[in-house]
C-alpha positions as MATLAB code, in Angstrom:
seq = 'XXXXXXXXXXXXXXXXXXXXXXXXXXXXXXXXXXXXXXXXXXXXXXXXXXXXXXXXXXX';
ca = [
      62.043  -52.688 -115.450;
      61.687  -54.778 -111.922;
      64.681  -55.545 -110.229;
      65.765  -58.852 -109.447;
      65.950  -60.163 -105.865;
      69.629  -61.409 -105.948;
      71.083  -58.414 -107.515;
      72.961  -56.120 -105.313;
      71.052  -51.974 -105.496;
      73.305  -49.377 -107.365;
      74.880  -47.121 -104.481;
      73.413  -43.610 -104.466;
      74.898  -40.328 -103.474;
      73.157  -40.326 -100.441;
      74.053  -43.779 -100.102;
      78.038  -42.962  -99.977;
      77.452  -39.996  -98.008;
      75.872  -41.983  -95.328;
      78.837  -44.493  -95.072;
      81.213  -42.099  -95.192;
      79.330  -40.612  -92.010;
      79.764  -43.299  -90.442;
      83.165  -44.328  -91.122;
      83.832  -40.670  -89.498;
      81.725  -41.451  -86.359;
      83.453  -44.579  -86.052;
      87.033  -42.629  -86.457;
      85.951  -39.919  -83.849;
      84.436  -42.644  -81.034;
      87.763  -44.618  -81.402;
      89.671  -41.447  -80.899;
      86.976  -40.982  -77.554;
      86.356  -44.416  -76.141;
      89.883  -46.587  -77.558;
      92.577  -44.682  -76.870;
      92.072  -43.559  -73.300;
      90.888  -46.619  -72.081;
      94.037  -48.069  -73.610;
      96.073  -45.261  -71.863;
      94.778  -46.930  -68.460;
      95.017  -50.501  -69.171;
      98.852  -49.993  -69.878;
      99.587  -47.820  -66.868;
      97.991  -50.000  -64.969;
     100.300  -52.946  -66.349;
     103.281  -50.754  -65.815;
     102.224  -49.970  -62.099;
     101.508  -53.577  -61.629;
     105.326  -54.451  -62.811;
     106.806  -51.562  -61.110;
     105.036  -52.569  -57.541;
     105.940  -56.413  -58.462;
     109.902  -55.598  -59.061;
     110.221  -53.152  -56.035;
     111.884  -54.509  -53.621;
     110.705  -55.039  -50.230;
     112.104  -54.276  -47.001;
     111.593  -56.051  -43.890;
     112.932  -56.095  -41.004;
];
């Protein structure tokens, strides 16, 4: 029996092992890439406010 165009393909094994690859890949680069690169931004936020609020001396 043909398919029809509109209707949506049964998911396969393979099929949901694939995605849930990929939803593991996804996990590991936001582990990698995310949360350092947030680390930096928000030291760099705190250093910005901490050089901002020091006070100055001069004389």
């Amino acid at each position: 029996m043909r398919q029809r165009k509109g209707k949506a393909k049964k998911e396969t094994s393979k099929d949901k092992k694939e995605q849930k690859q990929a939803v593991e890949e996804a996990r590991q680069q936001i582990t990698t890439i995310m949360l350092p690169t947030l680390t930096v931004v928000v030291v760099l936020i705190v250093v910005f406010v901490y050089v901002a609020m020091c006070p100055t001396t001069t004389e």
